[in-house]
N, C-alpha and C positions, 0 to 999 in steps of 0.2 A: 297124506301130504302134511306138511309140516309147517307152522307157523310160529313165528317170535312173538311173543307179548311182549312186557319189559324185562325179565330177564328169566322168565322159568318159559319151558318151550312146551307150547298146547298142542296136541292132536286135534285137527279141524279136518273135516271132512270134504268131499269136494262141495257139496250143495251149502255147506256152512261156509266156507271161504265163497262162494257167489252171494249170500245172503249179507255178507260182512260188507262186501266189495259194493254190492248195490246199496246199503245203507249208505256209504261212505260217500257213494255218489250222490243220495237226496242230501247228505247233509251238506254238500258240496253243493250242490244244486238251488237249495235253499238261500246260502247266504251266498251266492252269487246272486240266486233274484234279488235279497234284501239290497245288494250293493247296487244291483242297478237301480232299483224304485229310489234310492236314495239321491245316485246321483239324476235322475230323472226329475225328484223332489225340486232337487237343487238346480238345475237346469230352469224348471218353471217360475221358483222363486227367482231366479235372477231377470227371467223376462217379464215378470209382473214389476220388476224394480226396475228395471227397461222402461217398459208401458207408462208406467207412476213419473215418469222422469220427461219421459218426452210427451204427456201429458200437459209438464208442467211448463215444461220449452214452448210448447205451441201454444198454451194459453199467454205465454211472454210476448210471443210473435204478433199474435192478433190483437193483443193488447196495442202493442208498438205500430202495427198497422194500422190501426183506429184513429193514435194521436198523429200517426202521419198523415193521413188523410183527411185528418181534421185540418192541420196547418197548410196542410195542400191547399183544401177550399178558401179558407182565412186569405193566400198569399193571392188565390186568383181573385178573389172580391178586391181585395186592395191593390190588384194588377187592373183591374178594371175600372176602378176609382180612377187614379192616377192616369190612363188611358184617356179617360173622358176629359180629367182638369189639362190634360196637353192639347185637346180638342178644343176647346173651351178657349184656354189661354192661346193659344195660337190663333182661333179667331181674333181674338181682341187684340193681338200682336199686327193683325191684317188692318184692325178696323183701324189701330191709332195710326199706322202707316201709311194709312188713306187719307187720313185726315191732315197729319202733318204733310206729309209730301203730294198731294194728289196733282200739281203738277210735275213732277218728276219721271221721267221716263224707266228711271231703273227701280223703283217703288214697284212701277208695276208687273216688272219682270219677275222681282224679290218676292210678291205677291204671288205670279201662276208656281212660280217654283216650292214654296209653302205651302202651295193647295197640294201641288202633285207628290208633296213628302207625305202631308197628312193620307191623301188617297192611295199611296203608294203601299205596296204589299210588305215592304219590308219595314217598311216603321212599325206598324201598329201589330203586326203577324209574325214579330221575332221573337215572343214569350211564345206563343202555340203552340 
């Protein structure tokens, strides 16, 4: 059987034309593995730049979570402050209205009605 080189024609045997043909295969075979391991490479390299990435998003987050929940506690100390000074001053909004009107009959309605605000659920339990 008969085979073309590049332009002078060879005598090649049958066991030599399989021997050719199965080279042709490893060498084929070869730089298809080289292409895979390559994009394989490149594959892993982009998920370590993935990883490195959202490494650095989630140390942003935590970070952000922290100063939020720092200003969280900050907002409820001085929600709590403020709570007690309406407690406070609402007393003393009772006492001097006792004292200036303690005969007046609607003082002391204006009085049970300012207790039942102060004790009432929805004054002091509408931040919660």
């Amino acid at each position: 059987m008969a085979s073309s080189g590049s332009s002078a024609h060879i005598s090649v045997s049958g066991s030599d034309e399989d021997q050719l043909r199965q080279k042709k295969r490893k060498i084929s075979n070869r730089e298809s593995a080289k292409r895979s391991r390559m994009r394989k490479q490149q594959h892993l390299d982009e998920l370590m730049d993935q990883v490195s990435r959202l490494n650095k998003e989630n140390a942003c987050v935590l970070t952000n979570l922290n100063v939020t929940r720092q200003m969280c506690l900050k907002v409820e100390a001085e929600n709590s402050v403020l709570q007690a000074q309406v407690t406070e001053l609402t007393h003393w909004l009772i006492s001097l209205k006792r004292i200036i009107g303690n005969s007046n009959n609607d003082m002391v309605d204006l009085d049970e009605q300012m207790m039942m605000m102060m004790n009432g659920d929805d004054f002091f339990n509408m931040w919660n």
